[in-house]
N, C-alpha and C positions, 0 to 999 in steps of 0.2 A: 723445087723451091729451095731458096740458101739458106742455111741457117746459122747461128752465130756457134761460132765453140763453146763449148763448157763454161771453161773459164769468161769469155765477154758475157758469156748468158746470164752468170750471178751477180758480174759486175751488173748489168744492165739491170736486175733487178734488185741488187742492192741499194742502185741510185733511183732506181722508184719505192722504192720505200722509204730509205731517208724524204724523198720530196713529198711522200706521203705523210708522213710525220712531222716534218715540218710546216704542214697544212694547216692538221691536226693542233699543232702549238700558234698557229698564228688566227684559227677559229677559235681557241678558248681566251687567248688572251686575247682579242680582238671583243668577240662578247662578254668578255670579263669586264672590260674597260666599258664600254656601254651601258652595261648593268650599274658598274655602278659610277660614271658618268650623271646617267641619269638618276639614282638616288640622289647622287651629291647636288643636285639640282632642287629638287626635292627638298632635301634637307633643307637646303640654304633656306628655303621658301617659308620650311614649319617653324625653324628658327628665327623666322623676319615674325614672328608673332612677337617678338619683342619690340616691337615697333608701337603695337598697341598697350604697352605696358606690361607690367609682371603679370596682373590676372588675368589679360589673354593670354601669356604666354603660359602661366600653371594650368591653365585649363585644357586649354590642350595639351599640354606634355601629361596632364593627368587622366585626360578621355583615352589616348595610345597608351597607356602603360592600365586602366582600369581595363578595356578594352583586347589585353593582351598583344597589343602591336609594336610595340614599341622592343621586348623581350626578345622576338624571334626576329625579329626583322636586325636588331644587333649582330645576333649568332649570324646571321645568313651574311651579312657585311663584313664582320668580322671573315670570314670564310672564304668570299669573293676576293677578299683584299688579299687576303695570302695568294690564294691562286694567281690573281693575276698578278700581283709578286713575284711569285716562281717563276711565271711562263715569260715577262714581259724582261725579266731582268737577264734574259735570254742574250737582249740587246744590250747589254751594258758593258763596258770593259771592263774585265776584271783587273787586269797588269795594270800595275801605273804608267808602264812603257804606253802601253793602249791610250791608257786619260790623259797621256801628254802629248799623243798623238791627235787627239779628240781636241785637245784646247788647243792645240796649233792648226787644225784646221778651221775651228771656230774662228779665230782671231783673221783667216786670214778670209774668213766668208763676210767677218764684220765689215769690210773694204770694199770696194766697186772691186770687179773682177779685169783680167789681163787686160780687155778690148774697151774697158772704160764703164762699163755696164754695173747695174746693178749685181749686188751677193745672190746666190744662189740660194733663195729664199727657200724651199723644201727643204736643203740640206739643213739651212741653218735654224729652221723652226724643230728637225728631228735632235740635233745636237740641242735645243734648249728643253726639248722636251726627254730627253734622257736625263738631264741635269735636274729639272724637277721632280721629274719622278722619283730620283733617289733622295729630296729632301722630305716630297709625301711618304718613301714609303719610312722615314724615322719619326715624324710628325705626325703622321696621322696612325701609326701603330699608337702613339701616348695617346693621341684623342678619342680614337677605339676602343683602347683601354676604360679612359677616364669617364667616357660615356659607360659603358656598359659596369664601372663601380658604383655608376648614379644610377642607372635605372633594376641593379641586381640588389645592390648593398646600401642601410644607410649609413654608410661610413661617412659621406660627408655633409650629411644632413641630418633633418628628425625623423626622417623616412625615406623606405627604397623610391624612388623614382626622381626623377630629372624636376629642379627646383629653381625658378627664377632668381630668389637671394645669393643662392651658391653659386652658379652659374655667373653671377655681376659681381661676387665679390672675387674670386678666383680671377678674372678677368683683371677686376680694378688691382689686385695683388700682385700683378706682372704676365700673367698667361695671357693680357693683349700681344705682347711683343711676337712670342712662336705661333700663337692664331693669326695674328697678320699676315706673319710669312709664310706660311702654312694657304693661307687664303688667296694670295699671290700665283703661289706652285700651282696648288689644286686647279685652279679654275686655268689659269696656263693649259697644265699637265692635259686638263679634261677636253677643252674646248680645240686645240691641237691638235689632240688624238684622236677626236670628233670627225675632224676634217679629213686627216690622210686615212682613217677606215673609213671613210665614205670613197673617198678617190681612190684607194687600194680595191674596194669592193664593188666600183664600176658607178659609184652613183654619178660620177662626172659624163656616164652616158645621155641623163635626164640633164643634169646642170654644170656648166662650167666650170671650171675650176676658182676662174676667177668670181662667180656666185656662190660657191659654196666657198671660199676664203673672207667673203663679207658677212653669210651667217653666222661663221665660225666667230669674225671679230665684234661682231653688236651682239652675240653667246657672250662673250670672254668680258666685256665691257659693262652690260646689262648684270651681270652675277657679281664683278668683280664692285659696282657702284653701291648695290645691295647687300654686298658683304662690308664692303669699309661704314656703311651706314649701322648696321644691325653691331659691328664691333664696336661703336662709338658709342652706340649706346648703350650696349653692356658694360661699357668703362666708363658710362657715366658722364662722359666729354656733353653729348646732346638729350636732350629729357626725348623721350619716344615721340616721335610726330601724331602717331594714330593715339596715344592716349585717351581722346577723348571719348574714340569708340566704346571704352570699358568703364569711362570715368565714373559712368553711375549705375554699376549692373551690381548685382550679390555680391557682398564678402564671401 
Protein backbone atom coordinates (compact mmCIF):
# COMPACT_ATOMS: atom_id res chain seq x y z
CA UNK A 1 0.00 0.00 0.00
CA UNK A 2 1.44 3.86 -0.90
CA UNK A 3 1.92 6.12 1.31
CA UNK A 4 2.40 9.63 1.29
CA UNK A 5 6.16 11.19 2.28
CA UNK A 6 6.75 12.85 5.48
CA UNK A 7 6.57 16.05 4.35
CA UNK A 8 2.75 15.58 2.12
CA UNK A 9 1.70 13.62 5.40
CA UNK A 10 1.85 16.96 7.76
CA UNK A 11 0.76 19.00 5.12
CA UNK A 12 -2.15 16.68 4.83
CA UNK A 13 -2.75 16.89 8.37
CA UNK A 14 -2.07 20.27 8.76
CA UNK A 15 -4.97 21.13 6.28
CA UNK A 16 -7.25 18.70 8.50
CA UNK A 17 -6.80 20.53 11.33
CA UNK A 18 -7.08 23.90 10.08
CA UNK A 19 -10.64 22.58 8.47
CA UNK A 20 -11.04 21.25 11.88
CA UNK A 21 -10.78 24.43 13.39
CA UNK A 22 -12.40 26.24 11.36
CA UNK A 23 -15.63 23.95 11.98
CA UNK A 24 -15.02 24.63 15.38
CA UNK A 25 -15.28 28.58 14.74
CA UNK A 26 -18.15 28.45 12.44
CA UNK A 27 -20.15 26.00 15.39
CA UNK A 28 -19.67 28.67 18.01
CA UNK A 29 -20.30 31.48 16.04
CA UNK A 30 -23.02 29.96 14.33
CA UNK A 31 -24.77 29.01 17.78
CA UNK A 32 -23.60 32.14 19.24
CA UNK A 33 -25.73 33.97 16.75
CA UNK A 34 -28.91 31.73 17.50
CA UNK A 35 -28.51 32.03 21.03
CA UNK A 36 -28.85 35.18 20.91
CA UNK A 37 -30.94 35.66 17.76
CA UNK A 38 -33.32 34.14 19.72
CA UNK A 39 -33.03 36.29 22.93
CA UNK A 40 -33.12 39.32 20.97
CA UNK A 41 -36.58 37.99 19.89
CA UNK A 42 -37.31 37.57 23.15
CA UNK A 43 -36.32 40.75 24.33
CA UNK A 44 -38.14 42.57 21.81
CA UNK A 45 -41.36 40.87 23.04
CA UNK A 46 -40.67 41.61 27.10
CA UNK A 47 -39.89 45.14 26.03
CA UNK A 48 -43.31 45.31 23.76
CA UNK A 49 -44.83 45.26 27.63
CA UNK A 50 -44.69 48.90 27.06
CA UNK A 51 -47.38 48.84 24.84
CA UNK A 52 -49.55 48.25 27.87
CA UNK A 53 -48.14 51.16 29.64
CA UNK A 54 -45.39 51.88 32.26
CA UNK A 55 -47.22 49.49 34.99
CA UNK A 56 -47.08 46.68 32.78
CA UNK A 57 -44.07 47.31 31.77
CA UNK A 58 -42.42 48.06 35.78
CA UNK A 59 -43.93 45.02 36.65
CA UNK A 60 -42.50 42.91 34.75
CA UNK A 61 -39.07 44.31 34.60
CA UNK A 62 -39.59 44.14 38.29
CA UNK A 63 -40.93 40.30 38.61
CA UNK A 64 -37.26 39.44 36.45
CA UNK A 65 -35.11 41.40 38.37
CA UNK A 66 -37.21 40.38 42.14
CA UNK A 67 -36.97 36.94 40.69
CA UNK A 68 -33.28 37.17 39.82
CA UNK A 69 -33.55 36.81 36.00
CA UNK A 70 -32.98 39.53 34.79
CA UNK A 71 -29.00 39.86 36.67
CA UNK A 72 -27.72 36.71 35.12
CA UNK A 73 -29.35 36.44 32.09
CA UNK A 74 -27.29 40.20 31.27
CA UNK A 75 -24.00 38.47 32.22
CA UNK A 76 -24.64 35.57 30.03
CA UNK A 77 -25.59 38.13 26.95
CA UNK A 78 -23.13 40.22 27.63
CA UNK A 79 -20.78 37.05 27.27
CA UNK A 80 -22.42 35.57 24.04
CA UNK A 81 -22.05 38.90 22.52
CA UNK A 82 -18.47 39.02 22.81
CA UNK A 83 -18.04 35.61 21.67
CA UNK A 84 -19.87 35.72 18.81
CA UNK A 85 -17.88 38.92 18.33
CA UNK A 86 -14.71 37.40 18.12
CA UNK A 87 -15.58 34.46 16.22
CA UNK A 88 -17.99 36.08 13.56
CA UNK A 89 -15.70 39.09 12.98
CA UNK A 90 -13.63 36.37 11.52
CA UNK A 91 -15.43 37.40 8.34
CA UNK A 92 -14.94 40.87 8.24
CA UNK A 93 -12.29 42.82 6.42
CA UNK A 94 -9.91 44.17 8.20
CA UNK A 95 -7.66 46.36 5.33
CA UNK A 96 -9.49 49.06 3.92
CA UNK A 97 -7.89 47.70 0.61
CA UNK A 98 -10.52 44.52 1.70
CA UNK A 99 -13.85 47.15 2.56
CA UNK A 100 -13.16 48.84 -0.82
CA UNK A 101 -13.21 45.81 -2.26
CA UNK A 102 -16.43 44.79 -0.30
CA UNK A 103 -18.26 48.11 -1.50
CA UNK A 104 -17.32 47.54 -4.97
CA UNK A 105 -18.59 44.38 -5.08
CA UNK A 106 -21.80 45.45 -3.27
CA UNK A 107 -22.43 48.08 -5.70
CA UNK A 108 -21.88 46.11 -8.50
CA UNK A 109 -24.43 43.03 -6.98
CA UNK A 110 -26.80 46.25 -6.42
CA UNK A 111 -27.48 46.01 -10.55
CA UNK A 112 -29.02 42.96 -12.60
CA UNK A 113 -26.01 40.91 -13.33
CA UNK A 114 -23.77 40.44 -17.01
CA UNK A 115 -26.92 38.11 -18.74
CA UNK A 116 -29.58 40.89 -17.66
CA UNK A 117 -30.66 38.82 -14.62
CA UNK A 118 -31.19 39.57 -11.16
CA UNK A 119 -27.89 40.48 -8.25
CA UNK A 120 -26.77 37.58 -6.69
CA UNK A 121 -28.95 37.69 -3.83
CA UNK A 122 -26.96 35.39 -1.16
CA UNK A 123 -23.86 37.46 -1.90
CA UNK A 124 -25.53 40.48 -1.39
CA UNK A 125 -27.59 39.69 1.68
CA UNK A 126 -23.91 38.32 3.38
CA UNK A 127 -22.10 41.76 2.22
CA UNK A 128 -25.21 43.56 4.18
CA UNK A 129 -25.23 41.47 6.80
CA UNK A 130 -21.35 42.15 7.54
CA UNK A 131 -22.07 45.71 7.39
CA UNK A 132 -24.67 45.41 10.21
CA UNK A 133 -23.01 43.48 12.13
CA UNK A 134 -20.37 45.93 12.60
CA UNK A 135 -22.93 48.85 13.50
CA UNK A 136 -24.48 45.97 16.28
CA UNK A 137 -21.53 45.24 17.47
CA UNK A 138 -20.78 49.45 18.52
CA UNK A 139 -24.54 49.80 19.39
CA UNK A 140 -25.36 47.30 21.16
CA UNK A 141 -22.15 47.00 23.22
CA UNK A 142 -23.73 50.93 24.66
CA UNK A 143 -27.07 49.05 25.06
CA UNK A 144 -25.43 46.09 26.89
CA UNK A 145 -23.78 48.32 28.87
CA UNK A 146 -26.68 50.81 29.60
CA UNK A 147 -28.96 47.77 30.36
CA UNK A 148 -26.88 46.14 32.81
CA UNK A 149 -26.13 50.13 34.71
CA UNK A 150 -30.09 49.67 35.02
CA UNK A 151 -30.57 46.62 36.35
CA UNK A 152 -26.93 46.41 38.67
CA UNK A 153 -26.77 50.18 39.58
CA UNK A 154 -29.19 52.97 40.58
CA UNK A 155 -27.26 55.31 38.77
CA UNK A 156 -30.01 56.47 36.71
CA UNK A 157 -32.73 55.96 38.74
CA UNK A 158 -34.18 55.62 42.55
CA UNK A 159 -33.41 52.15 42.42
CA UNK A 160 -31.29 49.18 40.74
CA UNK A 161 -33.44 47.75 38.12
CA UNK A 162 -34.77 48.56 34.78
CA UNK A 163 -37.64 51.61 35.15
CA UNK A 164 -40.35 52.71 32.65
CA UNK A 165 -39.69 56.68 33.43
CA UNK A 166 -36.10 56.32 32.64
CA UNK A 167 -36.24 54.15 29.98
CA UNK A 168 -39.00 56.98 28.10
CA UNK A 169 -37.26 59.71 29.11
CA UNK A 170 -33.61 58.62 27.78
CA UNK A 171 -35.50 57.71 24.79
CA UNK A 172 -37.62 61.06 24.48
CA UNK A 173 -33.70 62.79 25.16
CA UNK A 174 -32.42 61.44 21.75
CA UNK A 175 -31.44 57.73 22.29
CA UNK A 176 -34.58 57.09 19.88
CA UNK A 177 -32.22 58.08 17.07
CA UNK A 178 -29.03 55.11 17.77
CA UNK A 179 -32.16 52.59 19.14
CA UNK A 180 -33.70 53.08 15.60
CA UNK A 181 -30.79 52.29 13.84
CA UNK A 182 -29.66 49.83 16.01
CA UNK A 183 -33.27 48.27 15.51
CA UNK A 184 -32.89 48.33 11.83
CA UNK A 185 -29.23 46.37 12.00
CA UNK A 186 -30.16 43.91 14.65
CA UNK A 187 -33.20 42.49 13.39
CA UNK A 188 -31.48 42.56 9.57
CA UNK A 189 -28.19 41.20 11.23
CA UNK A 190 -30.51 38.46 12.99
CA UNK A 191 -33.12 37.32 10.66
CA UNK A 192 -30.33 37.03 7.83
CA UNK A 193 -28.21 35.06 9.74
CA UNK A 194 -31.20 33.05 10.54
CA UNK A 195 -31.52 32.06 7.14
CA UNK A 196 -27.88 31.18 5.70
CA UNK A 197 -27.29 29.03 9.19
CA UNK A 198 -30.12 27.11 8.44
CA UNK A 199 -29.03 26.72 4.57
CA UNK A 200 -25.26 26.34 5.68
CA UNK A 201 -26.58 23.53 8.20
CA UNK A 202 -28.76 21.47 5.59
CA UNK A 203 -32.21 22.68 6.74
CA UNK A 204 -32.73 23.42 2.91
CA UNK A 205 -32.92 19.46 2.88
CA UNK A 206 -36.59 19.66 4.73
CA UNK A 207 -37.46 23.23 2.98
CA UNK A 208 -36.49 25.25 0.18
CA UNK A 209 -34.51 27.90 0.01
CA UNK A 210 -36.89 29.96 -1.46
CA UNK A 211 -39.34 28.89 1.87
CA UNK A 212 -36.93 29.49 4.33
CA UNK A 213 -36.19 33.17 2.63
CA UNK A 214 -39.95 33.89 3.24
CA UNK A 215 -39.78 32.94 6.99
CA UNK A 216 -36.70 34.82 7.25
CA UNK A 217 -38.56 37.91 5.59
CA UNK A 218 -42.22 37.91 7.70
CA UNK A 219 -39.11 37.15 10.99
CA UNK A 220 -37.49 40.50 9.77
CA UNK A 221 -40.68 42.37 9.06
CA UNK A 222 -42.89 41.08 12.08
CA UNK A 223 -40.02 42.19 14.72
CA UNK A 224 -38.90 45.03 12.81
CA UNK A 225 -43.16 46.61 12.80
CA UNK A 226 -42.94 45.77 16.72
CA UNK A 227 -39.87 47.49 17.21
CA UNK A 228 -40.76 50.96 15.30
CA UNK A 229 -44.21 50.55 17.49
CA UNK A 230 -42.63 49.89 21.06
CA UNK A 231 -39.95 52.91 19.95
CA UNK A 232 -42.75 55.34 19.35
CA UNK A 233 -44.01 54.80 22.28
CA UNK A 234 -41.21 55.20 24.40
CA UNK A 235 -40.77 58.57 22.65
CA UNK A 236 -43.93 59.28 23.43
CA UNK A 237 -45.01 60.00 19.47
CA UNK A 238 -48.13 57.19 20.23
CA UNK A 239 -49.91 56.75 23.96
CA UNK A 240 -49.59 52.56 24.30
CA UNK A 241 -52.34 50.76 22.46
CA UNK A 242 -52.82 48.02 25.22
CA UNK A 243 -53.10 50.57 27.94
CA UNK A 244 -56.25 49.81 28.90
CA UNK A 245 -55.19 46.34 29.99
CA UNK A 246 -53.49 47.97 33.10
CA UNK A 247 -55.56 51.01 33.21
CA UNK A 248 -57.31 49.83 36.39
CA UNK A 249 -55.06 47.38 38.21
CA UNK A 250 -52.81 48.48 41.65
CA UNK A 251 -50.52 51.39 41.95
Amino acid sequence: MATLPAADADDADAVRATARRQRAFELISGLSGLALALFMWGHMLLVGSILTGERGFDWLATSLEDYTIAQPTVAIILVLFLVHAVFAARKIPAKLEERRRLAKLARGLNGPDAAGGPAHTESLLWIWQVRTGMVVLVLGSFHIILLGLDVFTPLFGEHAGIEAVTSMERVRAGLWLPYAILLVCVEFHASVGLYRLAVKWGVGQRLSRTVAHRVETVLLWFFLGLGALVLLVLAGVVPPPLGFLTAGGPA
